[in-house]
C-alpha positions, 0 to 999 in steps of 0.5 A: 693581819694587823696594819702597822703603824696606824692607829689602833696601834693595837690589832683592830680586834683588841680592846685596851683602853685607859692606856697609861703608857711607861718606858721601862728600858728600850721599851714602851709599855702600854698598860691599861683596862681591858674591854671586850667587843660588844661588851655589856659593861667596862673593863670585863677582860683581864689585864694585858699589856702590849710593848713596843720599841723606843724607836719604833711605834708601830712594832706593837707585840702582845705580852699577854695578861699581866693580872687576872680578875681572879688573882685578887683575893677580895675578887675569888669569882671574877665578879667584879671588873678590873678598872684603869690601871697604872704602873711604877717602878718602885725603889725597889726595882720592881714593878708595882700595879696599882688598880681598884675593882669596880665598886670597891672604895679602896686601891690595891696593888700588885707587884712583879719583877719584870714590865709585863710579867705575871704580876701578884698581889700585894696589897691595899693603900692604907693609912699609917693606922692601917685604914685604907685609903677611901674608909677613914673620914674626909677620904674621897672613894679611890678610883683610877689610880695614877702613880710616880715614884721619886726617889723612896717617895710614890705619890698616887692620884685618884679621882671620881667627880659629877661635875654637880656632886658637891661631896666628890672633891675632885682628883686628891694626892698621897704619898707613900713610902718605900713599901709602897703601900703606906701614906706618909703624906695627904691625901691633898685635893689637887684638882677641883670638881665640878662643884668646887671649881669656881674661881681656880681656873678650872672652871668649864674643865673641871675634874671628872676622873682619869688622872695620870701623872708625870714629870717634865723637867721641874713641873708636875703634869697631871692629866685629866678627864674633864667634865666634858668627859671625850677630852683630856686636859692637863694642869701643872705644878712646882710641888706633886700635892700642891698649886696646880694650875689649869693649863688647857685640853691636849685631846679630845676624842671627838676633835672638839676644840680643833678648828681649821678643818672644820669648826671648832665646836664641830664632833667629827667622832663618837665622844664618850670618855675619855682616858690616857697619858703622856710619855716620851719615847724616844725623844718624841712626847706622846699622848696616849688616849681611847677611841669608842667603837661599836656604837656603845661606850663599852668596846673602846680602843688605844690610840696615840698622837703625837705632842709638843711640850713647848719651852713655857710649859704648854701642850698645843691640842692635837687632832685625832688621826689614822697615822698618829704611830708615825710621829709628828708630821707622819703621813700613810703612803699616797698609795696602797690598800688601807682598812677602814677601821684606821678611820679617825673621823667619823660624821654627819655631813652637816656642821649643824647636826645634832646627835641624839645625845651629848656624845654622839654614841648613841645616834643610829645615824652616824657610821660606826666601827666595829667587827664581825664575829665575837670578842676574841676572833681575830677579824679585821675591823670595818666601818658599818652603817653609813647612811646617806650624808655619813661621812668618814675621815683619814688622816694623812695620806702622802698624795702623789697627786693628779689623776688617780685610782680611788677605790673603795671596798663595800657591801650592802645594800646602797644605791649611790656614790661615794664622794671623795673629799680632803675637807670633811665639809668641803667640795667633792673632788670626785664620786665613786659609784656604789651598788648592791652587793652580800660580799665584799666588792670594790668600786672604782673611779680616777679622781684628779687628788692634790699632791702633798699632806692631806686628809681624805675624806669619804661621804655617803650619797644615795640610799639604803646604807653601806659598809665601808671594808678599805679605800685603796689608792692607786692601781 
């Protein structure tokens, strides 16, 4: 079964991150890379694509694969990995994809009649002398390709940068012509590295990788990772290859920047990187990005919130939650049976703890999400390996309020309680005995929860660790 309206937006046992989200139609089509569960590497599956209503995001169908590994002809065995994608319509009417393999210096494009049809291969970029983009000298290696098209004109972005690598610029622009393949126009640097973002404005979130590009209103967004890699920022401009400037970090996927609910320094999830888009569906503006799960960077999963593109241009950083599908201020019921793999928010119960490496992916301490099974098998995801003091976040419930049933779903082997919080710091307003168990078993308490908008918020006590399958509120 899949949960409506939670993030992942996708099946729990679906692995589609980099999404470039695009309305074609009274559609939204949520194009990205493929990863597989418990992967040895990025981007391993075929291309798929998942679409949903306008008005409605949490009605997600499966429109099966769109471009296969195999279907480019540079790629005959499948060694090489699809990489994150995008997508336009052309002047054309038809749909153009544009990818690069993994170790390729170039960008290729395939092309298709439909949004989420079997796409074919086009082509590669190339300068007006046939050069490809990436072989002539002065290009940057292409990688993550983002692409708008205007009129008879596309223009594509694309960008890789160690934030100390001086010979990498940064994201660089081109324009094409109408078929789509052939530059008219650049490349242009558009946002600097790292190495050369001294005194631009950019300095601290400097390109990384990741670009996406839109148009709202007369201004140019362009979407970044930075050199931070688990946020995305964006800059802004008049001209599509010209004159961005910095603008600020619309999300990060370990709520870094967010405080309130904690410090604003404070990881309250796995970090890794980082990569998205922002689209408007159905009047409501959206930022589309990728979770990590498994405890490794290579099984990550499609998540959205919702944003606010104020009068001036700004977009006010948003927190990760478990209800993001929902719309601005959306909330899950105040009772009912919830997974926990909707978590949004998974720590250590100390404001000063220190990871064992930089994005928190790696620590053996910290809960998890994953699956049973392997890739493919249509299992419903859980929280695993929460030691003592690991905590995991909601957001957010609707409560009804006053004394209620909170129960939690378990196994393992644990000798404990688990408190039941709506600050991941904060008091406990209520504990829920845990014990031994090889299956699933639920443990229960009434715990006196405010009325209104709020996270919860589930710490571990005891020893030994547990698996945590769903929280269920009410009888």
């Amino acid at each position: 079964m899949h949960t409506r309206g939670v993030n992942p937006y996708m099946p729990s046992w679906e692995y589609v991150p980099d999404a470039e989200p695009h309305v074609f139609g009274d559609r939204v089509y949520a194009y990205g890379s493929h990863d597989l569960f418990r992967g040895h590497a990025y981007c391993l599956g075929d291309y798929v694509c998942y679409s949903a209503p306008v008005d409605d995001l949490t009605d997600w169908r499966y429109e099966g694969v769109i471009f296969g590994r195999t279907d480019d002809p540079d790629n005959p065995d499948g060694a090489a990995c699809l990489y994150a994608p995008d997508v336009t319509q052309g002047p054309d009417g038809r749909y153009y994809l544009y990818y690069v393999l993994n170790e390729a210096d170039y960008v290729s494009v395939a092309v298709c009649d439909e949004p989420a049809g079997r796409y074919t291969y086009l082509g590669n970029v190339r300068h007006a002398d046939g050069t490809l983009l990436g072989r002539r000298e002065g290009d940057m290696p292409q990688f993550d390709p983002a692409v708008l098209t205007e009129g008879e004109t596309t223009y594509l972005y694309t960008g890789f940068s160690w934030p100390t690598d001086p010979s990498r610029l940064g994201a660089t622009g081109v324009a094409l012509g109408p078929d789509m393949l052939t530059i008219t126009d650049g490349p242009h640097a558009v946002v600097p590295s790292g190495a050369h973002a001294a005194g631009t404005g950019f300095e601290g979130h400097a390109f990384f990788e990741a670009p996406s590009i839109r148009k709202v209103g007369d201004l140019y967004y362009l979407v970044y990772s930075t050199e931070h890699m688990n946020e995305l920022a964006y800059a802004t401009s008049t001209d599509p290859l010209h004159g961005f400037t910095y603008r600020g970090v619309i999300v990060s996927n370990a709520d870094v920047g967010i405080d309130g609910y904690k410090p604003a320094g404070v990881k309250t999830g796995p970090g890794g990187n980082n990569h998205g888009g922002i689209e408007n569906v159905g009047g409501q503006w959206c930022v589309f990005y990728h979770r990590h799960t498994a405890g490794h960077q290579y099984s990550r999963q499609g998540v959205l919130e919702p944003i606010e593109i104020r009068a001036d241009g700004t977009i006010p950083q948003v927190e990760m939650t478990s209800c993001g599908p929902l719309g601005a201020g959306g909330a899950l019921p105040g009772t009912g049976r919830f997974p926990a793999y909707i978590a949004c928010n998974l720590f250590i119960d100390d404001p000063d703890f220190v990871p064992e490496d930089r994005t928190h992916l790696f620590d053996h301490r910290l809960p998890n999400i994953t699956q049973d099974g392997r890739d493919g098998d249509e299992l419903r995801g859980y929280v695993e390996r929460v030691f003592d003091g690991g905590g995991v976040g909601f957001k957010y419930f609707d409560l009804v309020g006053g004394p209620t049933a909170v129960t939690v779903t378990t196994r393992g082997y644990p000798s404990g309680h688990v408190e039941v919080r709506t600050e991941p710091f904060g008091p406990a307003l209520g504990q829920i005995p845990v014990g031994h168990s090889n299956e699933w078993k639920q443990w229960s308490a009434v715990i006196d929860l405010p009325a209104g908008r709020h996270a919860l918020y589930l710490v571990y006590r005891g020893t030994a660790m547990l698996s945590l399958h769903s929280i269920t509120l009410g009888a």
